[in-house]
N, C-alpha and C positions, 0 to 999 in steps of 0.2 A: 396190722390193724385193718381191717374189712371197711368200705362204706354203708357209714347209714343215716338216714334222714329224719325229719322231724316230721310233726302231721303235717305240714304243706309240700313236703317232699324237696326242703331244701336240703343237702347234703350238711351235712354236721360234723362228719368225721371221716376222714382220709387215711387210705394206707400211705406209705412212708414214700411208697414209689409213685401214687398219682402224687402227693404233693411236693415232689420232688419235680414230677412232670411239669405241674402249675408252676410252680418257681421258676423253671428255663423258659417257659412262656412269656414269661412277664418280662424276663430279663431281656428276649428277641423280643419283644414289640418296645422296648425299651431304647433297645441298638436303635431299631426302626424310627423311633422317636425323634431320637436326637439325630439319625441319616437326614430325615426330614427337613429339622432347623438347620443343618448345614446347606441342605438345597436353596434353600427360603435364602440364607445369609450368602452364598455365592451368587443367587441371580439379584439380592441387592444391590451388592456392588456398583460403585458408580461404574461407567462403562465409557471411556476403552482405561483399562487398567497403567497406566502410565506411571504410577506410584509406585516406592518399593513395598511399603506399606498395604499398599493394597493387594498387590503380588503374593506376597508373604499372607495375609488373612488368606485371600483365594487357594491356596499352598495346602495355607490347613484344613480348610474347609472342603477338600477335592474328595476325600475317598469318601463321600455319603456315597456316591453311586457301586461301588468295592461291597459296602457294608452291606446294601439291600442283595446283591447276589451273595455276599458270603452267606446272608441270614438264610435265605433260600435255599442254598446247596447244605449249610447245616440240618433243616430240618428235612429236608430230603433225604437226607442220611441217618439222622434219629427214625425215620419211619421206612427205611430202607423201599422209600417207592416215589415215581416220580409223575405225581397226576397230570400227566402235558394236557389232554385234554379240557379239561377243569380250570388249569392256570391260566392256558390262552384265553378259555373263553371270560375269566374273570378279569383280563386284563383287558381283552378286545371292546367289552361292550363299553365300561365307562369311558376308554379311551375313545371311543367312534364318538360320542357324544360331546366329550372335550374338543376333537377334533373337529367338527361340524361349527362347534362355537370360536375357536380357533380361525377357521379358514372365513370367517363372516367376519372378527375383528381383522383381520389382515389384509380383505380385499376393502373393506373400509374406510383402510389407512391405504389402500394402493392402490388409487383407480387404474397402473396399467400391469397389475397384476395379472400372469397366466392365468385364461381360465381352463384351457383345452382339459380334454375328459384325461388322457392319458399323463398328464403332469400333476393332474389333483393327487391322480390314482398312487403314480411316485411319491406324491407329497406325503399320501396316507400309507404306504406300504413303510417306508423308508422314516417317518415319524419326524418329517421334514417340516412344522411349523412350528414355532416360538422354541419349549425346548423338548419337545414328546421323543427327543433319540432312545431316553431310556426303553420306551416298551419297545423296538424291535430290538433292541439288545435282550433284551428279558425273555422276549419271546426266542429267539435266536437260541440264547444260552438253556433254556428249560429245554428245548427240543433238542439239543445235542446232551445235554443229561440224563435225558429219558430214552436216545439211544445207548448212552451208554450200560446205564441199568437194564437193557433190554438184553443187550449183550453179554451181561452178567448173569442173566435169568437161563441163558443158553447155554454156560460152563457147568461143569461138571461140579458138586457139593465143595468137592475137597481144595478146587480153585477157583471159587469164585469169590467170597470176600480178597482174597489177598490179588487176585486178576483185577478188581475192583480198584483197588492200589494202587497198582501200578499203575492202569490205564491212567488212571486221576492226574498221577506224580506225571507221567508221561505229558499227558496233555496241559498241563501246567506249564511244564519246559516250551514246549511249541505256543503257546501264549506270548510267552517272554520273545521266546525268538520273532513273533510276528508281530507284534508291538515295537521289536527294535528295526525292523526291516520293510514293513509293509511303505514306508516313507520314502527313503531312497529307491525300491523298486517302483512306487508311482510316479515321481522324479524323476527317475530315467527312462521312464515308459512316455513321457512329456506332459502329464496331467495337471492342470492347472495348482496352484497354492490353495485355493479356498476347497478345491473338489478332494483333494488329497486331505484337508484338515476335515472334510464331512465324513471320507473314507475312515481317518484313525477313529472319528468320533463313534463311529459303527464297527470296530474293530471286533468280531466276536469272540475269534480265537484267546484274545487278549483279555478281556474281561469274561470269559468261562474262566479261570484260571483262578479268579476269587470263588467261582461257583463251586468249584472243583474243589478248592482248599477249603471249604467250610465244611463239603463232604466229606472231603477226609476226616475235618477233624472230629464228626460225628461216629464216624466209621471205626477209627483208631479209639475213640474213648478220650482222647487227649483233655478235651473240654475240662473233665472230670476232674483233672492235674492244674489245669493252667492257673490256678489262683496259687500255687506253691511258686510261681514263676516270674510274678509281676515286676519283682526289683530286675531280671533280664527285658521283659518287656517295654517295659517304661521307657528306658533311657534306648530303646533300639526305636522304640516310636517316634523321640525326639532327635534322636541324631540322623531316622530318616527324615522327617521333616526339613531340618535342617541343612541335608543335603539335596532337599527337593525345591524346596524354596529359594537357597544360592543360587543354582543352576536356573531356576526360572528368575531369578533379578538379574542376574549373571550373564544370560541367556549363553549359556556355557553346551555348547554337544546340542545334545537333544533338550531342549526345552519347553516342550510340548506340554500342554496344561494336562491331558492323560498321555497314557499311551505309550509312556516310557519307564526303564526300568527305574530307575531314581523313584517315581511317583511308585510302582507296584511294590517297591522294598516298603516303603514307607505305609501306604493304604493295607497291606499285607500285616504289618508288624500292631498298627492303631485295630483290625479285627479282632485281631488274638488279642490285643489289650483290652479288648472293651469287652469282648464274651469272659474275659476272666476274671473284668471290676464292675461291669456295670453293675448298677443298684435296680431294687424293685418299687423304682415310682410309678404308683397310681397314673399319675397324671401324665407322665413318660408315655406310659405305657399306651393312656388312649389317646395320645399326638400319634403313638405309632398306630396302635390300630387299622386307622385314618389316614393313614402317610400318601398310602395311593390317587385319595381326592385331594389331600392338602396337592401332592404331586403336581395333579392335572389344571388344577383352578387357580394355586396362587399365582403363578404368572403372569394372569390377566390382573390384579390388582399391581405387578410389578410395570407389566406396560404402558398401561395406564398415566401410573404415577410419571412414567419417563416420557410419556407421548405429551401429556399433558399440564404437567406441573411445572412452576417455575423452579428452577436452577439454583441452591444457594450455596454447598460448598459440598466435596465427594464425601465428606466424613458426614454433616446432617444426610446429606441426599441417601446417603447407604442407609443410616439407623432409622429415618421418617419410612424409605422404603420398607425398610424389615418389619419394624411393628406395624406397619401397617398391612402387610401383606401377613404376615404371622397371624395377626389379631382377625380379619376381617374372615379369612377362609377357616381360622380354628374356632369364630361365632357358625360361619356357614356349616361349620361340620357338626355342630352342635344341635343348631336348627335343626339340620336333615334328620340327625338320628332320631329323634325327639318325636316331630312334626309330620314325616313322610311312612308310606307302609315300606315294609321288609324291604320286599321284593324292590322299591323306585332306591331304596336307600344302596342297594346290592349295585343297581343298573349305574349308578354315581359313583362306585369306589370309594365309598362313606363306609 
C-alpha cells in the first residue's frame, strides 16, 4: 500500500513497512520514556543509601543508563549509519547550557569551590557536576560506534555486515573484561577510592557494550523474534536482578552500583525484555521524546528539595522528591514545546 494524503497534505495511508517503521518508533521513545523515570526515581532516593530496601529499588532502577545506549546502538543499526557529528552536536549544546546553570547552583552552595579556568574545563569535559556523567559517556560511545561503522564502510561487500558482528560480539567481551578489572588495576596503581569510583563511572569500554548489543540486535533482525521469547526473557531479567541486588545488600565481590558483571547480565537481559514488550504509549512516548531535557533539568528540582527541604522519613523524602521533580520538569517540558520557537526548544533538549 503506497502513501497518500488528504487536501491538507496530512498522510492517511501507509505502506505496511512505514507503519511498521512508526511502531518501533514509538516503542524506542517508549523504552526512552520509562529510562527517564528510572533516572528521576534513582536520583530520588534518599541519600546515602543505608537501607536494604533502598539498595534493592536502586538495583532495579540502574539500567536506565544500558537502556538509552542500547536504544542508540539499535537505531544505529536499523539505519546502518552512525551521524557522530549531529549526535554530539545535539547533545553538546543543551548540555553547555544545563552546565553553565549547573556550575552557578554549585558555586552557590560552595563559597570555596574551584574556580581555576583549567578544573571548570575538567568539570565540563568529563561531565563532572551534579549527575551530567552520562553525556561524555554518550558522546565516548557514539564516537567509537561511528568508528566502528567507518571500518565497516572500508571491508569488502561480502565481509562487512558479518565483520560488523563480530567486531560488535568482540568489543562487547572487552566491555565485560574492563568493567571487571579497570578497579583493581586503579587500586594497585594507588588511586584514591572516590577517583577510581569517577573512573568506573566513565567507564567507556564498558557501557559501549549495551551500544554494541542494541546494534547487533538491529543488525541480526533478532528484534523481529524477540516477542516469541518473553517466557526466557522474563524470568532471566528477574533472576538478574536478583542476583544484582544480593550482591549489592550483600556487598558480596564486586558490588559496584555499575560496572559490574552481575549489573550488565541483568541491564543486558531487562533491554531485550523491554524491546520485545514494551507497549505503544502515547504518553510514554512523549516522556521519551523529552528524556534528554527531563535528563539535564530534573536534578536541580532534586537538589533543591535536598539542600533545602526539611527531612521527614527516606520513604516520604524519596516519593515528595520524585513527584516533584517528575511533575515540575515534565510541566517545564510542556511549556517549552508549546511556548518557545523550534530552534530555543532544539538548544534545551526539549
Amino acid at each position: 500500500m503506497t502513501l497518500s494524503v488528504n487536501s491538507s497534505g496530512i498522510p492517511i495511508g501507509y505502506s505496511s513497512d512505514a507503519a511498521d517503521s512508526r511502531k518501533r518508533d514509538l516503542a524506542i521513545d517508549n523504552i526512552r520514556g520509562l529510562a527517564i523515570l528510572m533516572v528521576i526515581g534513582i536520583h530520588a532516593l534518599s541519600q546515602p543509601l543505608d537501607s536494604g530496601w533502598g539498595k534493592v529499588i536502586d538495583a532495579a532502577l540502574r539500567p536506565a543508563v544500558p537502556l538509552f545506549l542500547f536504544v542508540s546502538g539499535y537505531l544505529s543499526g536499523r539505519s546502518m549509519r552512525v551521524p557522530v557529528l549531529k549526535r554530539i552536536k545535539a547533545a553538546l549544546i543543551p548540555y553547555t547550557i544545563a552546565f553553565c546553570a549547573a556550575y552557578v547552583y554549585m558555586a552557590a552552595h560552595n563559597p570555596v569551590m574551584d574556580h581555576r579556568a583549567w578544573v571548570g574545563a575538567t568539570r565540563y569535559l568529563l561531565g563532572y557536576v551534579l549527575v551530567y556523567y552520562y553525556v561524555p559517556i554518550y558522546i565516548g560511545c557514539t564516537l567509537l560506534l561511528g568508528l566502528v561503522f567507518r571500518l565497516r564502510d572500508r571491508a569488502s561487500d561480502d565481509v562487512r555486515d558479518a565483520g560488523l558482528a563480530v567486531a560488535l560480539s568482540l568489543m562487547i567481551l572487552f566491555g565485560i573484561v574492563s568493567g571487571a578489572y579497570l578497579d583493581p588495576l586503579l587500586a594497585r596503581l594507588g588511586f584514591s577510592h572516590d577517583l577510581i569510583e569517577e573512573a568506573r563511572l566513565r567507564d567507556i569500554p564498558f557501557w559501549f557494550a549495551f551500544m554494541a548489543a542494541g546494534t547487533l540486535v538491529a543488525l541480526t533482525r533478532i528484534d523481529e523474534t524477540l516477542g516469541k521469547f518473553v517466557l526466557l526473557l522474563l524470568p532471566s531479567a528477574i533472576i538478574g536482578l536478583a542476583i544484582y541486588a544480593a550482591i549489592r545488600v550483600g556487598n558480596l565481590g564486586d558490588a559496584a552500583a555499575y560496572d559490574s558483571v552481575a549489573f550488565l547480565a541483568y541491564a543486558m537481559a531487562l533491554c531485550l525484555l523491554l524491546l520485545a514488550t514494551i507497549s505503544s504509549s502515547q504518553w510514554l512516548a512523549f516522556i521519551g521524546s523529552g528524556s534528554y531535557f527531563i535528563y539535564l533539568w530534573h536534578i536541580f528540582i532534586v537538589m533543591m528539595i535536598r539542600d533545602h527541604a526539611a527531612r521527614i522519613n527516606p520513604v516520604i523524602d524519596s516519593a515528595i522528591t520524585y513527584v516533584a521533580a517528575t511533575g515540575l520538569t515534565l510541566t517545564a517540558l510542556v511549556a517549552i514545546r508549546f511556548g518557545l520557537p523550534p530552534r530555543v526548544v532544539r538548544w534545551l533538549g526539549a
